[in-house]
N, C-alpha and C positions, 0 to 999 in steps of 0.2 A: 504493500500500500504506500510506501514511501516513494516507490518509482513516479516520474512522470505519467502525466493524462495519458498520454498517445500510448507508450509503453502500455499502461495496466490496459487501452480499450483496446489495445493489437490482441493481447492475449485474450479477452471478450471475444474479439473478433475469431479469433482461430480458432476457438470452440465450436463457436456460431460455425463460423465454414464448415467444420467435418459434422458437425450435428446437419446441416442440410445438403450434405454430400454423402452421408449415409440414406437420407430419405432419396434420394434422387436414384442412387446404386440400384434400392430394391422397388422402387416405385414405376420404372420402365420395364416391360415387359423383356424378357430374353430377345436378344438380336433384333430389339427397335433402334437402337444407334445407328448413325446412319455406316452399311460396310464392317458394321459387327460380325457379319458370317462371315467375310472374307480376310479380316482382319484374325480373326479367331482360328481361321485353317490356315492361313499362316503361320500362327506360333504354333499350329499342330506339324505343320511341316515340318519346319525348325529343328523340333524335337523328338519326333520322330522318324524320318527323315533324315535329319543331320545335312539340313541344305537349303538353300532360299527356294519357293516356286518359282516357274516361268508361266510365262504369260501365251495365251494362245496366240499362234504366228500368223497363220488365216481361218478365220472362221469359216470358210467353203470348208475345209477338212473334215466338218462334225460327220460328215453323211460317209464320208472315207475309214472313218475307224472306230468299230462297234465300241474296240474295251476302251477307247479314247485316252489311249497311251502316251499320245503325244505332247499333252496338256496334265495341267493340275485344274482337278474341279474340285467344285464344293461340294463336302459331303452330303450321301444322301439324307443323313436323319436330318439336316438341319431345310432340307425341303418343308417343310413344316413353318417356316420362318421367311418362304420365299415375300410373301408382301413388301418384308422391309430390305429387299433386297437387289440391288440393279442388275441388269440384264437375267434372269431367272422369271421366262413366264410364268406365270400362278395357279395352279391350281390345287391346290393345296390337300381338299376333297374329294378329289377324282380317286377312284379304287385301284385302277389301272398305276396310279404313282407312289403306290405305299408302301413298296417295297423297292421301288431304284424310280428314283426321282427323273422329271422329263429332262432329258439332254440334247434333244436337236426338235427345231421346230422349225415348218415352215410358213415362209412369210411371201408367198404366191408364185407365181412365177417369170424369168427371165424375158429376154426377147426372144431365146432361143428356144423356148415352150417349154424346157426343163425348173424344176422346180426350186426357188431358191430357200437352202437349207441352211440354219444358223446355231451355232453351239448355244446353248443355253448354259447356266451355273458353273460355270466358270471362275476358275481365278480371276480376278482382273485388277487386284490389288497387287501384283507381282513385282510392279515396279519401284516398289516404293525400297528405300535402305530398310538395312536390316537390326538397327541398334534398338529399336523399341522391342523388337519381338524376339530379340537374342536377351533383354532385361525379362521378359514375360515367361521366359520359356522355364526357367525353374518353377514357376509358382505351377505352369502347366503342368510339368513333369514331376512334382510331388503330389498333388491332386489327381494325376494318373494313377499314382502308385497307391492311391490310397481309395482308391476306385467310386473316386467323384463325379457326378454324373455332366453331360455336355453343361446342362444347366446351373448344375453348381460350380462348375471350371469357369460359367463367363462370369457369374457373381463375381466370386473370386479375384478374376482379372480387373472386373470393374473396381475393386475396392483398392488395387494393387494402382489405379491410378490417381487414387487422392493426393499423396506425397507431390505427386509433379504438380498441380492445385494449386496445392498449400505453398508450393514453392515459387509459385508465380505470384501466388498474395503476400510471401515474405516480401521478395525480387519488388516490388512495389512500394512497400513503406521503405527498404531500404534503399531505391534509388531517391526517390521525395525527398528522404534524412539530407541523402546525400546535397541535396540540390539547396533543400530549405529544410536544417537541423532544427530549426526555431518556430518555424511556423506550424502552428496546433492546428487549423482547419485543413491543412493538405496533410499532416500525418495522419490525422484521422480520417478525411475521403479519399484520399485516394486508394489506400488500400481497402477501404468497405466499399469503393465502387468496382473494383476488382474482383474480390470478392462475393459482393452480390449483388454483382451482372448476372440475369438470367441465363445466358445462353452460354458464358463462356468456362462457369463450373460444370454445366452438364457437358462440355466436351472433357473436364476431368473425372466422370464415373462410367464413363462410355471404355469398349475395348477400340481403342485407336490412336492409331500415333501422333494425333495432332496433339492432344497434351502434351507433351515429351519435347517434341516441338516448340509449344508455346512455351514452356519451361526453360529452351536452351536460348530461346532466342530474349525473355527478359533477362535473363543473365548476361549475353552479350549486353544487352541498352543500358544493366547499370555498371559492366565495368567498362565500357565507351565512356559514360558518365564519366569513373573514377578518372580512366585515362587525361580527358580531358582537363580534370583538376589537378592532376599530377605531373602530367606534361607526358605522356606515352614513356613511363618507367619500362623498363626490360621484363620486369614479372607481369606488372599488367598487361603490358602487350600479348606475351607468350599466352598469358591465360583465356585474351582476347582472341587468338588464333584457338587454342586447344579448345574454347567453346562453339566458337564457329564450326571447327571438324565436326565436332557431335550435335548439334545441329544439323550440318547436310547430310550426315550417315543415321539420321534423326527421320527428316522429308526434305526431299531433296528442295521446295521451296524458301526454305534459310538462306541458301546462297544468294538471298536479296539483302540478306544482311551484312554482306562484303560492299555493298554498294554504301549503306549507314556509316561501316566502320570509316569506306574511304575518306568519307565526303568528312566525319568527325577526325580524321592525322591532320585535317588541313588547319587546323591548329596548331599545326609543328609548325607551319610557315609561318612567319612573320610579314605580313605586308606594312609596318611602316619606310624602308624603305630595298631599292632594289639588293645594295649591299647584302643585307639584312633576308632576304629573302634567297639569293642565291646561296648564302650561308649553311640555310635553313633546310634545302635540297636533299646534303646526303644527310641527314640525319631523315628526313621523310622517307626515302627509301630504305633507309636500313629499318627504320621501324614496321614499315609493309612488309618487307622481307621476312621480319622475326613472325609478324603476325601469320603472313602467308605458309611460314614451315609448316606447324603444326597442323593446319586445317589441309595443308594439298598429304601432308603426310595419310590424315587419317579418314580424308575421303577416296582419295586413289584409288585405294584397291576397290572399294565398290564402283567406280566408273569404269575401271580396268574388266570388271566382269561384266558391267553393262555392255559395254561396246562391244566385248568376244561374243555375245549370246543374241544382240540385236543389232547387233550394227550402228548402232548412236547410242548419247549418253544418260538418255531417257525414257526410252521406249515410248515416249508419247505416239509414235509414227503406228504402233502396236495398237496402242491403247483406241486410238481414232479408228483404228481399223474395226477393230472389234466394235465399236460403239457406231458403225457406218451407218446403219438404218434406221435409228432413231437420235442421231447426236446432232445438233442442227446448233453452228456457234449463235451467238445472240445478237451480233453484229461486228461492225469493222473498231478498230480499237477506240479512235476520236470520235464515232457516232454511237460508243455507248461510254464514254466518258463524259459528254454532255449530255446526256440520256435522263433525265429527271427521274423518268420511271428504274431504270437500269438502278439509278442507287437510293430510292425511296425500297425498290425491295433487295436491294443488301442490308439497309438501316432494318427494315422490316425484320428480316435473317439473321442481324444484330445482336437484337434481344429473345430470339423466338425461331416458331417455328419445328426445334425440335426433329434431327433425323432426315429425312427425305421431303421437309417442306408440310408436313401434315398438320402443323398445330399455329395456321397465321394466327395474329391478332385481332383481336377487332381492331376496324378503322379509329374508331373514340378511344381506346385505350392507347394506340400507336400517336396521337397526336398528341395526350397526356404524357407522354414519352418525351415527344418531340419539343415538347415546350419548356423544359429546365436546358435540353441540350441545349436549342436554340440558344435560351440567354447565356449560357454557357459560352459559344461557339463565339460572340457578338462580345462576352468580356474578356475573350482572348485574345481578340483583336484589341480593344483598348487598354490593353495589359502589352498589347507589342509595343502599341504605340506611344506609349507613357515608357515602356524600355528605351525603346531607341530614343526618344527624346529629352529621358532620364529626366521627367516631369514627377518626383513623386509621390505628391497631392498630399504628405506628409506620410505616405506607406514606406516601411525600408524595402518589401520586398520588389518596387517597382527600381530599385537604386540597386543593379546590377553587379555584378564583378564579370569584369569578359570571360571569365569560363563557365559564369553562369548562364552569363547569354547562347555563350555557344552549346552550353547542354540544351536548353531549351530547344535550341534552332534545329539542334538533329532530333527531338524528340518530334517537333512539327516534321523533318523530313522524313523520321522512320516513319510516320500515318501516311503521308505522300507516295511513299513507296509501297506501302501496305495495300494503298487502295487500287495504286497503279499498277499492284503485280494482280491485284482481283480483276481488275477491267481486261489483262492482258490475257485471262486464262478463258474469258467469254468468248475473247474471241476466237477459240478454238472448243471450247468444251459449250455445250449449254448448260452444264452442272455449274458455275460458277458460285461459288458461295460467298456469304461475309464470314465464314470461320477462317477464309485465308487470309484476312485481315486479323485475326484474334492474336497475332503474334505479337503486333503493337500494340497490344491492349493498355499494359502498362504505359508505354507515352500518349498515347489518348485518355487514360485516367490523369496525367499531369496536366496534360492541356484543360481538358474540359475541367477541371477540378480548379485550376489556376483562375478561368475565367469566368467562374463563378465568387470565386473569393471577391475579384476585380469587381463584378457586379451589385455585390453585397457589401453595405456600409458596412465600414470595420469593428463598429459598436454591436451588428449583429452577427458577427461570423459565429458563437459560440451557439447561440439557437439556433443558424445556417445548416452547421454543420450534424446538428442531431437533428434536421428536417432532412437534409439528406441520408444519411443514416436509415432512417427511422420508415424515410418513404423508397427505399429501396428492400427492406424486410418488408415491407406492406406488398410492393410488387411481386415480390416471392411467392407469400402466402398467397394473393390471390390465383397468379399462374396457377400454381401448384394446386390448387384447391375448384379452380374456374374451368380449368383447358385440361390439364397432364389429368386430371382422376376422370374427370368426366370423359376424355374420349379414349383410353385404354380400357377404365375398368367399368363403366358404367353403359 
């Protein structure tokens, strides 16, 4: 009790998390997350197996190979689960499939009058690194041994992904600390809005590697952060490179956070003047260097298998392939980057939604959503602009220190990037989601936390901040209580 506010309400806080990170675990139905079957026969792979899947090479082959040798499918019991599951047509009650699940259907025919045939339940998570589900794969293989059913092995895993959560909700109050050690309304919202954001702890009780993900990559934002204040030291750096590896051996989408670190060493340069800057040079390289060893070290070798098994370093060329008859992009990059609609439903996908898109909002509750953000969004702009003109209006936090400025400015660029790596994956996928933004979640809880402080007289930040608190456990309980019971179990 002697500890600081922020302290004692962090530890409130981390209760609070696993307390509705347990309800979330057992309150989704088995393999409603979104890619949980496929995810889940992966680490069955893994570990039994002793090897990553591969990913079907062309789907004409289904009608070519009865025992379907050539491919990794998904098992047949989890046919039962096909609903929540992409490309596996459904039928779930059919007699006919209750014993070996449907594996080739057809979807009419050619111009050539023969009939076009397509694998069904298939791997098609095959692509992804293999560092979440080489972490999974003991919890599998002792819950084998002790002959746990499918059902209790994905509990299990689900509950085996809290830690990386929680670890994203530490990774938040301690960048904040870092930025603003003083300031009581952002120790306390930022990490309760991290925390409880609707959508971005249910990606931690789900089996999928985007938590794990979302875990490696706050870790980069706060030691970018430290770097920053430190000046790129030799240990920060190296640890900035060794987090980055485990992140892209994580989802391969992390490697947009090479792009955050870069743009954050340009604070090795010195631009006052050109002396000064040419100076500045080799020390900028030798620090990308140090950062670049550890990450090219410990992604390598999964690129090096990518490319021997598909010929690129992605397999997306695969993945498109497989997905050719229903994958339809959502437009060209700059005609869904000004797309109103395009990112009203990421915002929407934000907070909700839930798995394969089955649980919108209402329209009334999304725009009670949108109305704190708003003001939010509108005090971070006059929180830039009171920085750069270091006007401030008697606040110390608008009276900067240049590394404070520069942590800001790459937390506004990790979102930037964040958004601009979702627009980019529309234009190939129509699956695009806003969980591929959830990486930046932590600098979008500084942002928007920031500019609400900005927008709130400094007489009421301390009822500010237990109105937001206070109305984000409110949006929990109702979700949880409105939408998640009613359309699973009711």
């Amino acid at each position: 009790m002697t500890a600081p506010l922020h302290r004692r309400f962090l530890v409130a806080l981390v209760l609070l998390y696993i307390a509705k990170a347990l309800i979330l675990v057992f309150i989704f139905p088995p393999f409603s997350g979104h890619d949980e079957t496929a995810h889940y026969t992966y680490i069955r792979t893994v570990v039994e197996e002793q090897r990553v899947p591969v990913l079907l090479q062309d789907p004409s082959l289904a009608a070519e190979s009865p025992g379907n040798t050539y491919v990794d499918l998904l098992p047949d019991e989890l046919y039962q689960y096909c609903r929540y599951t992409l490309q596996w047509l459904c039928y779930p009650n059919r007699p006919q499939f209750a014993d070996e699940a449907l594996r080739v259907a057809s979807y009419g025919r050619g111009a050539d009058g023969n009939p076009i045939l397509e694998a069904e339940g298939v791997q098609y998570a095959a692509n992804h690194p293999p560092l979440y589900y080489l972490a999974m794969a003991p919890i599998y293989w002792l819950s084998e041994r002790f002959g746990a059913s499918t059902e209790t092995q994905l509990y299990l895993l689900r509950l085996a992904a809290i830690p990386f959560g929680l670890a994203v909700v530490l990774l938040a109050y301690l960048t904040t600390r870092l930025i603003f050690p003083r300031d009581m309304f952002l120790l306390i919202t930022v990490p309760a809005f991290v925390a409880l954001q609707t959508q971005v702890s249910y990606e931690a009780t789900m089996v999928n590697n985007d938590i794990m993900a979302i875990a490696a990559f706050s870790w980069i934002l706060y030691l970018v952060v430290r770097a920053i204040k430190q000046g790129f030291p030799l240990r920060t750096s190296l640890l900035i490179g060794f987090a980055l590896g485990l992140g892209i051996v994580t989802k391969s989408t992390s490697i947009t956070a090479a792009a955050i670190v870069g743009i954050a060493m340009l604070t090795i340069l010195s631009f006052q003047s050109r002396q000064a800057f040419r100076a500045s040079i080799p020390r900028f390289l030798r620090t990308g260097a140090v950062i670049a060893g550890p990450a090219v070290a410990l992604a390598a070798p999964w690129y090096v298998h990518m490319y021997r098994t598909y010929g690129n370093f992605t397999a997306l060329p695969q993945v498109l392939e497989l997905q050719r008859l229903w994958n339809a992009p959502e437009g060209t990059f700059f005609g869904l980057l000004f797309n109103l609609d395009f990112f009203k439903r990421r915002f929407s996908e934000l907070w909700g939604e839930y798995g394969w898109r089955v649980l919108p909002f209402d329209p009334l509750l999304m725009q009670i959503i949108a109305i704190p953000v708003i003001i939010a969004a509108f005090g971070f702009i006059l929180f830039a602009i009171r920085s750069v003109y270091r006007t401030s209006h008697g606040d110390p936090t608008h009276r900067l220190d240049r590394w404070q400025f520069w942590a800001i400015a790459v937390m506004l660029v990790a979102c930037i990037v964040g958004y601009l790596a979702t627009v980019q994956f529309g234009t190939q996928f129509a699956l695009t989601q806003a969980r591929y933004f959830f990486p930046v979640i932590n600098a979008l809880a500084i942002l928007l936390m920031l500019g609400l402080r900005t927008a709130i007289p400094p007489r009421w930040h301390p009822a500010g901040a237990a109105t937001v608190v206070t109305g984000l456990v409110v949006l929990n309980v109702f979700v949880v209580t409105s939408y998640v019971i009613p359309y699973y179990w009711l």
